[in-house]
N, C-alpha and C positions, 0 to 999 in steps of 0.2 A: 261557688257560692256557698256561705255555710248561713245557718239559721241559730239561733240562740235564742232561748225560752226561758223564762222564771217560773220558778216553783211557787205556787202561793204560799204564804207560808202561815200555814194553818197546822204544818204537820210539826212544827217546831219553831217555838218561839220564844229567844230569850229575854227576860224582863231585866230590870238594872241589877237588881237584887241576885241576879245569876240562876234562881229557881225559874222552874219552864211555866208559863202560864196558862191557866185556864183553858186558853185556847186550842191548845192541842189535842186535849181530847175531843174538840168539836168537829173536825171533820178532816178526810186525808188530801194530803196534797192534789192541786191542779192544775196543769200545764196551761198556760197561753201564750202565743206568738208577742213578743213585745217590738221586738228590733231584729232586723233581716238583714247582716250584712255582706257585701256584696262588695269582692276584689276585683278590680279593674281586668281581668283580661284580655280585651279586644285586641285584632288584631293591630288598631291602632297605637294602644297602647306599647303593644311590643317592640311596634315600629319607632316610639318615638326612644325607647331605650336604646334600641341597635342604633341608633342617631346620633345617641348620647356620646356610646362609647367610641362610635367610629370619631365622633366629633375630638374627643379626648383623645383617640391616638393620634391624630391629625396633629392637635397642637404639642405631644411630644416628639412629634417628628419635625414641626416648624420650630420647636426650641432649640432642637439639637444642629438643627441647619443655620440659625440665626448666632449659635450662642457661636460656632467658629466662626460665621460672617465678622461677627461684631469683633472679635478676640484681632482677627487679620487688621481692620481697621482701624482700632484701637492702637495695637501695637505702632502703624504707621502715621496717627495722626495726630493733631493739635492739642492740648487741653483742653481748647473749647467742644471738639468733635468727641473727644474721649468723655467728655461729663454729657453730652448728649448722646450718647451711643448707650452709655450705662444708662441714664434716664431709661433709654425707650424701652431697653429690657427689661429694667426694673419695671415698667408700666403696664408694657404688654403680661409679663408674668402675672401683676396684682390680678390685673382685669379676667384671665384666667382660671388663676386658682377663686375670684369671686364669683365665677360662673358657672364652676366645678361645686362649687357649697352650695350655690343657690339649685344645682339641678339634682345632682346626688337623691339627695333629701324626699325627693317626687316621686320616688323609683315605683313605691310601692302603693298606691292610691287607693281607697276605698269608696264605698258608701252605705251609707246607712239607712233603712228606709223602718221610721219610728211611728208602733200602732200608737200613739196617746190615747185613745178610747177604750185600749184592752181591759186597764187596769180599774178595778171595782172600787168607789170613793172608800171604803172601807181597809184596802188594803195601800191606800198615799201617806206618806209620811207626812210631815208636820214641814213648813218650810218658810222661814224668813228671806224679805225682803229686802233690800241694805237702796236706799234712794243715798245722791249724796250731792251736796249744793258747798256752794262757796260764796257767793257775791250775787245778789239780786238784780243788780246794773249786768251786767252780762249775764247770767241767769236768770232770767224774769221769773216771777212768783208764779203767771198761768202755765208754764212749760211744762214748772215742778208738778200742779197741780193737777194736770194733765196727765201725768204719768203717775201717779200717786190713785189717781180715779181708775184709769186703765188695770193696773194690778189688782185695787179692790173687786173691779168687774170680773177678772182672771175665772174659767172656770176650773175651779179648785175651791175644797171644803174648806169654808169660810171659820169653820174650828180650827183648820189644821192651820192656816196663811193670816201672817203678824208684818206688816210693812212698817218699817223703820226709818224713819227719815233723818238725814245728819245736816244740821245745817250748820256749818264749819265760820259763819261771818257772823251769826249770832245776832241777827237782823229780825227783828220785831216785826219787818214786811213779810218775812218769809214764813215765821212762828203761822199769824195772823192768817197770811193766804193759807196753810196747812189745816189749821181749823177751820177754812171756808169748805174747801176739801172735803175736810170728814162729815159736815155737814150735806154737802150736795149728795156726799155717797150715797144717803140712807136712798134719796129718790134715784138717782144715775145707775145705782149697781141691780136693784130688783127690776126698774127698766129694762137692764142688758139680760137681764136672765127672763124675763118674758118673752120674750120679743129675740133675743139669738143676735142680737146684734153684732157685726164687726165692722171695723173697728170697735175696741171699747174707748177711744178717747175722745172723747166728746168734741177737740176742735178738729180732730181730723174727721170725726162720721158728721159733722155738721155742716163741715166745710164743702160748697157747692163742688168745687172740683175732684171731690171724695164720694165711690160710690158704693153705697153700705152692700156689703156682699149675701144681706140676707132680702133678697126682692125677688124671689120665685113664689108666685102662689102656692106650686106644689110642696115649696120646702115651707113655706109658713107656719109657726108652731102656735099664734096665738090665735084667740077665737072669731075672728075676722080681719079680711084686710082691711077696712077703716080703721078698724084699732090702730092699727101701726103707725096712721097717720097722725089721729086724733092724739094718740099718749107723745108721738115725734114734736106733733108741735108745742105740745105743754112742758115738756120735758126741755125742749131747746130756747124758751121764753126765762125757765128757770136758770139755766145754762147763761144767757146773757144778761140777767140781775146778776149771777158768779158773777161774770167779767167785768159789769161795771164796780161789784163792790171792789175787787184784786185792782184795776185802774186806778178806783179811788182812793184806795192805800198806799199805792205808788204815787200817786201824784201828792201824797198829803204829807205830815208830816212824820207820818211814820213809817217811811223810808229811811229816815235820818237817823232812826232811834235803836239802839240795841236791846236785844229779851234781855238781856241782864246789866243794863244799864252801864253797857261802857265800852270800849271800840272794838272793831274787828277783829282787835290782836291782844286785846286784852280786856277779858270778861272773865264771869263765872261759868261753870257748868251748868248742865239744864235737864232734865230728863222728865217728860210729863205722856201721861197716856192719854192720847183727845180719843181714841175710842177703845173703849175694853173690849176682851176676848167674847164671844158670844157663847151662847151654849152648844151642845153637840145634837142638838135635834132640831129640825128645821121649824121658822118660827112663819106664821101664815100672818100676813100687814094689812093693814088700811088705812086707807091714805086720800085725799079728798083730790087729788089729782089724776089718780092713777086706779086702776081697780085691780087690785094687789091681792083678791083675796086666796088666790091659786102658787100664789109667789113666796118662795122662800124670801124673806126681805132682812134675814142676819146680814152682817157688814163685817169683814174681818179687821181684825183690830189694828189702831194705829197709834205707833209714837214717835213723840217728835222728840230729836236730842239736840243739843248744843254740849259740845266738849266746853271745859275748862284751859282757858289762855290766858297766859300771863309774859310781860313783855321780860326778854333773859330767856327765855328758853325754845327749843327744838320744838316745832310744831310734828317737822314731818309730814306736812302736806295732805297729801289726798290718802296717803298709807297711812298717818295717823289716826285721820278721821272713823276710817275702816276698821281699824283697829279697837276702836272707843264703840265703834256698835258692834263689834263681833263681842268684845268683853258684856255691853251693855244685854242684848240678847241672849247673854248664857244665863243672866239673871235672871230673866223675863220670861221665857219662850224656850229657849235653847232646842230650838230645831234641828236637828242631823243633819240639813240642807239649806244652802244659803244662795239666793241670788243677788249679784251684785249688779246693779242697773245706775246708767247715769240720770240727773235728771232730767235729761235731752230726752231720755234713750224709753218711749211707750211701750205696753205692751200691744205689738198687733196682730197675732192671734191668740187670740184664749187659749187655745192647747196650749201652747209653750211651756208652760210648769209642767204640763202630766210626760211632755215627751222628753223634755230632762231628766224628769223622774225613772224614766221607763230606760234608761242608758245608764242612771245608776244603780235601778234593782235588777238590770239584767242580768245573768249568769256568769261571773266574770266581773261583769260591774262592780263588785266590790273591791277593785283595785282601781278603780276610776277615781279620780279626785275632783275634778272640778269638766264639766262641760261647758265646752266654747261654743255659742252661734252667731253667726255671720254679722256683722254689722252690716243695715241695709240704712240709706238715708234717704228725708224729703226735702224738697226744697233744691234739691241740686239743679243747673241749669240744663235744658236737653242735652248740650255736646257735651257734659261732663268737663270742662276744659282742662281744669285742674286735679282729673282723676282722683276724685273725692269717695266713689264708690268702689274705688278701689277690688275690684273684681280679681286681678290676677292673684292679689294674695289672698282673699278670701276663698275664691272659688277655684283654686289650684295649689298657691304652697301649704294653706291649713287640711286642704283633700288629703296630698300627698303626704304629709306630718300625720295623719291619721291612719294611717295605715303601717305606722313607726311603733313610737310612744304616745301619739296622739299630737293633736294641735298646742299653737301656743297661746296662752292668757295674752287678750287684749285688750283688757281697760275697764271692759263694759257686756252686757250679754254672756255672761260666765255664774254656771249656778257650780256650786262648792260643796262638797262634802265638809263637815266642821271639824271632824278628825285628822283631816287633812292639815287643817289649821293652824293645829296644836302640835303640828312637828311629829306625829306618831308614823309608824312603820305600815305600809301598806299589808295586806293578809299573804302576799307573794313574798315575801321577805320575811317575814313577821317570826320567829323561833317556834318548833312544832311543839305543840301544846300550851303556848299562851295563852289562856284565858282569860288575864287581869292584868294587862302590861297598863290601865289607866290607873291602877291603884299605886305606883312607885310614880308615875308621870306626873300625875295632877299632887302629890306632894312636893314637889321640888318647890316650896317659894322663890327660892330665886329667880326661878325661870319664868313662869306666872304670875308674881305677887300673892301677898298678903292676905286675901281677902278670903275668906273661910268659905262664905256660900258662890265664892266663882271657882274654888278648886273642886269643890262638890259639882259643880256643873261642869266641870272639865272630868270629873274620872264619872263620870255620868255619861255624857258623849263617848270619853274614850271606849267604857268597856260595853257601850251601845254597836260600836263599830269592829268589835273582834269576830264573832258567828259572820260566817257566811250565809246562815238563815238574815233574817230581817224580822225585825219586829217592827209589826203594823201599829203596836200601842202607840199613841203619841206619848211622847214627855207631860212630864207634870209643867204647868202653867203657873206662875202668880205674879201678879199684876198690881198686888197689893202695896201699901204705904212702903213696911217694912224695904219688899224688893226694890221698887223704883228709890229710896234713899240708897239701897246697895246700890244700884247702877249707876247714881247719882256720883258716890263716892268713886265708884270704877272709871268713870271721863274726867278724875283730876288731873291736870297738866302733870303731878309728880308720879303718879303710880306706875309709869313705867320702869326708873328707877332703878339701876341697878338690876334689872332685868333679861329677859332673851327674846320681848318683842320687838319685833323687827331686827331680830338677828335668826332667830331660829322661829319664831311664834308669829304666827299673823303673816301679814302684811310686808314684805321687806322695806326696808328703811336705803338709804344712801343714795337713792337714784328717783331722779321723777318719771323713771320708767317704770315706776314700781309693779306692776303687774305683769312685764317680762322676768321680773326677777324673783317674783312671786312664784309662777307657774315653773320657774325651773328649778328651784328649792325643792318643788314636789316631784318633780321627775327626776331632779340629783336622789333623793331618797328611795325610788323606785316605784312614784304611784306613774299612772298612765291617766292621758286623758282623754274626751272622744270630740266629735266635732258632729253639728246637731244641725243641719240645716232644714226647716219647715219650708210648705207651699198652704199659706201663705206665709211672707214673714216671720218669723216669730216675735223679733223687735225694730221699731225704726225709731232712728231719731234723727239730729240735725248734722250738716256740716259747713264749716266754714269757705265759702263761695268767692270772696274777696282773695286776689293775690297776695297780701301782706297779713291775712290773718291766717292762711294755708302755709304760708312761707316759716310764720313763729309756731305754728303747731308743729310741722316738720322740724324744726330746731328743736322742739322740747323733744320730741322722737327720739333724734339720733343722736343728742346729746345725752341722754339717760342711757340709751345702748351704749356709749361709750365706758359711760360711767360702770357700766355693769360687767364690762373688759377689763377695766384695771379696779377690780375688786377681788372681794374673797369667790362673789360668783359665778367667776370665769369658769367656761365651760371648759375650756383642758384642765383644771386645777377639779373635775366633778371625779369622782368615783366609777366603781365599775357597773354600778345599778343603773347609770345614763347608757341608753341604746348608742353605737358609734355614730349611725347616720344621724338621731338627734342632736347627739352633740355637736357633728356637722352643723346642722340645721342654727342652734344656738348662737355658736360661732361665728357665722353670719350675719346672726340679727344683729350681732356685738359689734363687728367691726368694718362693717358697709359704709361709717361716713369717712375711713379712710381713704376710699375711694374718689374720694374729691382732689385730694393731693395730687394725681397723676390724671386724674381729666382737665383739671386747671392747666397742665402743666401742657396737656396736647390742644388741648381748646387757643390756648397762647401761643404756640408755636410759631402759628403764619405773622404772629409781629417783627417775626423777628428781620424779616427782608424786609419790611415796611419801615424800620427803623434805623438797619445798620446794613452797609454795603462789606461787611468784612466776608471774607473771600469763604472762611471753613463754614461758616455758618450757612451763609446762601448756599453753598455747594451742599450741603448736609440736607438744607430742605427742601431745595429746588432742581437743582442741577446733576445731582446725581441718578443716574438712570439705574430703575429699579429692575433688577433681575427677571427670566423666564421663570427661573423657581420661587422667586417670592413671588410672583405675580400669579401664580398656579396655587400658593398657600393659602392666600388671601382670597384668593376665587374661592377655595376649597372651605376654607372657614366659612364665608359667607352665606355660599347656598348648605351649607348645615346648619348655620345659625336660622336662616331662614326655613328650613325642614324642621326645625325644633319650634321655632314659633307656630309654624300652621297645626302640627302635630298636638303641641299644647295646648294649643282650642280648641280640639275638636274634644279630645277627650276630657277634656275640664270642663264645655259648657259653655264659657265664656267667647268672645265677638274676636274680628279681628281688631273692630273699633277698639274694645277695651283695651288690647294689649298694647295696640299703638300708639292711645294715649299715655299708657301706663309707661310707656317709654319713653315719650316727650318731657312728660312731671319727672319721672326718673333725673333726664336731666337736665331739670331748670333744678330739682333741687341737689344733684349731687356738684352744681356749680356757683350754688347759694348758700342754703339752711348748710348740709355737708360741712363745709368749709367751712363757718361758723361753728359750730359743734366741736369742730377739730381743735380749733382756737380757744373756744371756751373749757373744757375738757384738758389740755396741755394747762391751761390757766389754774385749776381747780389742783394738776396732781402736783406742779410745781411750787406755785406760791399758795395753795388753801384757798385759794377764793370761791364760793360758792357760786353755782349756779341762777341764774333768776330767772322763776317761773311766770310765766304770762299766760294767765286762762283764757281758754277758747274761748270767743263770743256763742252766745245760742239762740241768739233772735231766733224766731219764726215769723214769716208773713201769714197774718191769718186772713182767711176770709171767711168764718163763720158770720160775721156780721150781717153778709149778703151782698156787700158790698166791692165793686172791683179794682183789687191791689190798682193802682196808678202803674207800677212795674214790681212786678215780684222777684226780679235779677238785678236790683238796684247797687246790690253789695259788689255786683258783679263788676260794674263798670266802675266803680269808686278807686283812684289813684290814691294810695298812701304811701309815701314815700318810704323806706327806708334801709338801714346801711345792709342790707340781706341784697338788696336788688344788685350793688353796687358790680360785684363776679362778674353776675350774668350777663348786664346790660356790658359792660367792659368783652368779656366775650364775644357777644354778639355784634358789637361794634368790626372790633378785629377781625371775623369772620367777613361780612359784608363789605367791608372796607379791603379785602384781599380781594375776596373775588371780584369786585371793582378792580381791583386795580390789574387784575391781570385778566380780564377782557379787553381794559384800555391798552394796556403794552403787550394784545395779542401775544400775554406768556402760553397757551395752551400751543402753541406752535415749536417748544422749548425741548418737547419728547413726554415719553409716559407720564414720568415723575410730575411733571405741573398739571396733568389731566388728574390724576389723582390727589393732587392738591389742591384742586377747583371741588373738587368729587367732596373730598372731607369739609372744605370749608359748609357746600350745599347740604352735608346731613348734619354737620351743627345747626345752621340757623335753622334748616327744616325741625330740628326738636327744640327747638329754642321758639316756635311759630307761638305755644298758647304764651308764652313770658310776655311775647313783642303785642299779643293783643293784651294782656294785662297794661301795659304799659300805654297803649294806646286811650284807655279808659272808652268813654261811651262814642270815640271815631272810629273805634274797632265795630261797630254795632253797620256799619256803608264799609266801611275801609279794611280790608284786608293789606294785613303784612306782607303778606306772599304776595298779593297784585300789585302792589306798588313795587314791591322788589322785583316783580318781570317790566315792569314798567321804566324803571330805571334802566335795568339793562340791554332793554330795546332802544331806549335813548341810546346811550353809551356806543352799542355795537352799532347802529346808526351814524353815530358822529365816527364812530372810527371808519366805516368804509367810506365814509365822504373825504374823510383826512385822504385815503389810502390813492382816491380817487384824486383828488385835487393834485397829487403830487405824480 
């Protein structure tokens, strides 16, 4: 176990200007515990390695035994036996060598247990916000507005915290609801600071099924417990005029209207401040609702942006966006720290800024670039069906990734170094005695653009980030006419231009993975990053519960992983600054929906005696009786596969529930979305065709009202058809329709090879069970897949011992 401390840094502190500040003379350095990290050594853990590797010499010893089996059989047989004999190797191999990347990578596991309270509001850095929207029909205005209130609640100095909002569809609904927002804040956020409340988002702490985690008399911070009630119910009467005004906007006519007067895809720029920066000394309120007069009631500031669209050009998507408020922010604010939030995605516990913070002022920290935390979501159905909380990667491949070069960027819940941004050299790399490597950087216009006071705000950042001290000043603010005209001109559709955002700057471009391809640009350079998991939460937001809108999310996945393979960044094609097992790890992410190729191909197999009586084929899948040594390999395989999955929950945390769903979703979608990907992705590199993105839905069911949802899993049982399902359902047909049929022609009577060919049919359809209840819609709700299918086959074996009998 090792412990890591920050220096306060009072004993040295550099200001932009490169002279030491004021500060130093004031008092000397002082150690506090910030971050405790803590390398896996149980004895479990060791156990699940020795598992690993015996697993791994296992399958070089079943390759070497198969690769002569297969060579002997080849030689003497068919073209059809020869093209399936090479298939199964090439199959078996893939599925190997991707189980070798996916475990590798785990070796080395960590954790981190993060003080956020250590740190003195005096010594926090300054830190934006990045909110980011696209379509208020699948984004609703209260979702945004919700997590927009949540941040401002955040507890962090309301001097230092500027929340940005990007609203990418340029929708006058979304403008509108944003000023409802900054409006409610003034009462919602001196509320959450009286009173300690958590959640801070008003429709999760309001909602009957949400229990506010500050209800101990003894933990009670305000001056009586009627208070808490009396200010809860005035505060939540407020809360629901919000909601009916945000309704009303939606249902009225200005849904249909754009902020800048023209459509989704073609409008102006936008840049307005609905609340300015506050001052840095706490302001005491009163307010005829609340009795405020003990209450800091400042509001950190908020602006709303709309880029610049115009029809003929590269949006670039959600990397765009990001891109228009990292540029927009450096004008404004220009914080050293950035969090990137969706606007699903709340904040649920107020620490979360300080204990990001506290992993990037740690000691060492200054080679951190960006921190990852978990994504947790609401809403999901109890069984998780469709492994939406996705546990095994959160709370096992991001563990192990952290204990490397750290975790990988995904999408959301990821706070940023701004240095990081701007393509500069981590302090571990960096040439000894650089002191002003931002003064050559932030001049290159071509790399940055044009703009005079954003390269000033880029070699500001840069040479903010060379000292491995830290300077606790904040940055200069201005908020002014002048700036927001600059910022204005900074989200023009052209200013990227002959540029190197989203080649080397920002955001990566080419892929609507963009945030896998982000996080590895930083790690190709040599930063590292860490992985941040709070009790409670740190953030939740929503996930998509329906089959057909889980199935196109997975698609946009591993179709942008792909994308990100046959690019410039492919991770074999990275430098020697990327750790190997990372790179490992990368590799991976990249080329997992190949895997669909060769499960299709075994998942179809059992067609093939359902179809054709030719003699090599049936012999090849049925008739052939399998060897003592292969049947000793496959035993051998198994129960290690099976030693690695118990092995991997225990030390990760996570159920056996989750892993087992996480393998059913595995393969519904590596025999749907997968497959899809592959197709789309081959389409893109041969003939140009672009990809099409389809945004998540982000409904929420609320029940702040008081009123009770009719079904709060309605999404769940809802059949949408489409051409994704078409694989699976074709698979699962094949499957069930074999093992029919070889109950009815008593094939399990034929020798090993058909028991093992009943065997594989039952572990397809058994992971294929949550698809056949998607597919069932709300019959699935009485009706089990699996019941009906013993039901069947009790029939079946029924009629057949009557046949057997009758004759």
């Amino acid at each position: 176990m090792s412990m890591t401390y920050i220096t306060k840094k009072h004993d040295y502190v550099a200001s932009l200007d490169g002279k030491e500040s004021p500060e130093h003379e004031k008092s000397a350095s002082v150690e506090r515990l910030l971050v405790r990290t803590t390398k896996l050594t149980t004895v479990t853990i060791k156990l699940y390695r020795l598992v690993v590797f015996v697993r791994m010499i296992i399958f070089v010893l079943f390759f070497k035994w198969r690769s002569s089996t297969a060579l002997a059989m080849i030689s003497d047989g068919t073209t059809t036996v020869r093209a399936m004999w090479t298939m199964s190797i090439a199959g078996e191999l893939w599925f190997a060598l991707m189980w070798v990347l996916d475990q590798l990578p785990k070796m080395q596991p960590v954790r981190r247990t993060v003080y956020a309270t250590a740190l003195e509001e005096s010594l926090l850095p300054a830190m934006d916000v990045f909110v980011t929207t696209a379509d208020p029909e699948k984004e609703p205005p209260l979702v945004t507005v919700n997590t927009i209130l949540s941040i401002l609640a955040a507890d962090y100095p309301p001097d230092k915290l500027t929340c940005y909002v990007s609203d990418d569809g340029g929708a006058l609904l979304t403008r509108e609801a944003v000023a409802q927002a900054a409006w409610f804040a003034r009462l919602w956020v001196p509320f959450c600071r009286k009173h300690g409340v958590e959640p801070r988002n008003p429709e999760a702490y309001f909602c009957p099924g949400v229990k506010a985690r500050v209800v101990s008399r003894a933990d009670y911070r305000a001056k009586s417990w009627p208070e808490l009630a009396r200010d809860r119910r005035r505060v939540r009467r407020e809360y629901e005029e919000l909601r009916l005004r945000i309704d009303a906007l939606h249902a009225g006519d200005v849904r249909r209207q754009q902020w800048s007067r023209g459509t989704a895809e073609d409008h102006a720029g936008v840049v307005e401040v609905l609340v300015g920066p506050p001052g840095s000394t706490p302001e005491l309120g009163v307010s005829d609702l609340l009795d405020l007069g003990s209450v800091d009631v400042r509001v950190p500031a908020v602006v709303y942006m709309c880029r610049e669209k115009r029809h003929g050009r590269v949006h670039h998507r959600k990397a765009g966006a990001m891109n228009a408020l990292l540029r927009t922010s450096a004008v404004l604010s220009n914080a050293p720290f950035i969090l990137n939030l969706d606007c699903d995605h709340y904040v649920n516990n107020s620490q979360a800024l300080r204990a990001g913070v506290c992993l990037m002022l740690d000691r060492g920290g200054s080679n951190v670039a960006f921190v990852q935390f978990p994504q947790r979501f609401d809403g999901v159905d109890p069984a998780d069906r469709y492994a939406n909380h996705n546990r095994v990667f959160f709370d096992c491949t991001e563990l192990g990734l952290d204990g490397l070069q750290g975790p990988i960027y995904v999408g959301t819940g990821c706070m940023f170094r701004r240095a990081a941004l701007y393509n500069a050299d981590p302090p571990l790399w960096r040439p000894h005695g650089d002191r002003d490597a931002g003064k050559d950087v932030a001049a290159e216009a071509d790399k940055f653009g044009i703009s005079t006071p954003f390269l000033g705000s880029v070699r500001a950042a840069l040479n903010l980030n060379q000292s491995e001290q830290w300077n606790t000043t904040s940055p200069p603010r201005s908020f002014d006419g002048a700036a927001v005209g600059e910022a204005t001109a900074l989200v023009s559709c052209g200013y990227e231009d002959r540029t190197a955002w989203g080649r080397d700057i920002g955001w990566i471009y080419g892929t609507v993975t963009e945030d896998v391809a982000t996080g590895f640009c930083m790690h190709r350079r040599g930063w590292s990053s860490a992985y941040c998991a709070t009790a409670p939460d740190a953030f939740r937001g929503t996930a998509p519960i329906n089959l057909t809108d889980r199935l196109h999310q997975v698609l946009r996945w591993a179709a942008g992983s792909l994308e990100i393979f046959f690019s410039r960044n492919n991770a074999l094609l990275a430098g020697p600054r990327l750790h190997p097992l990372q790179r490992l790890a990368y590799l991976n992410t990249t080329v997992y929906p190949f895997t669909s190729i060769f499960l299709l191909l075994y998942c179809l197999l059992p067609a093939i005696p359902l179809v054709t009586r030719n003699a090599s084929t049936s012999a090849f899948t049925v008739n052939t009786p399998p060897s003592a040594t292969y049947i000793a390999f496959v035993a051998a395989l198994m129960l290690t596969l099976a030693m690695v999955a118990v092995l991997e929950v225990r030390w990760s945390g996570i159920t056996l529930g989750d892993w087992w769903r996480n393998e059913q979703f595995w393969m519904v979608s590596a025999t749907s979305a997968y497959a899809a990907a592959v197709v789309q992705v081959a389409l893109k590199v041969a003939a140009g065709k672009e990809i099409a993105f389809k945004l998540t839905s982000k409904h929420r069911a609320s029940n702040s009202g008081g009123g009770v949802v009719k079904d709060r899993f309605a999404e769940l049982y809802a059949v949408r058809w489409t051409v994704l399902m078409v694989p699976t359902a074709v698979v699962l047909a094949v499957n069930v329709t074999s093992m029919a049929a070889a109950v009815q022609e008593g094939r399990w009577r034929k020798g090993p090879a058909a028991v093992l060919a009943m065997a594989f049919n039952a572990w397809v359809v058994v992971h294929l069970h949550p698809f056949a209840l998607g597919l069932m819609g709300r019959w699935s709700k009485t009706l089990s897949p699996l019941l009906l299918l013993v039901v069947v086959f009790t029939v079946l074996s029924l009629c057949f011992v009557l046949h057997l009998h009758m004759l």
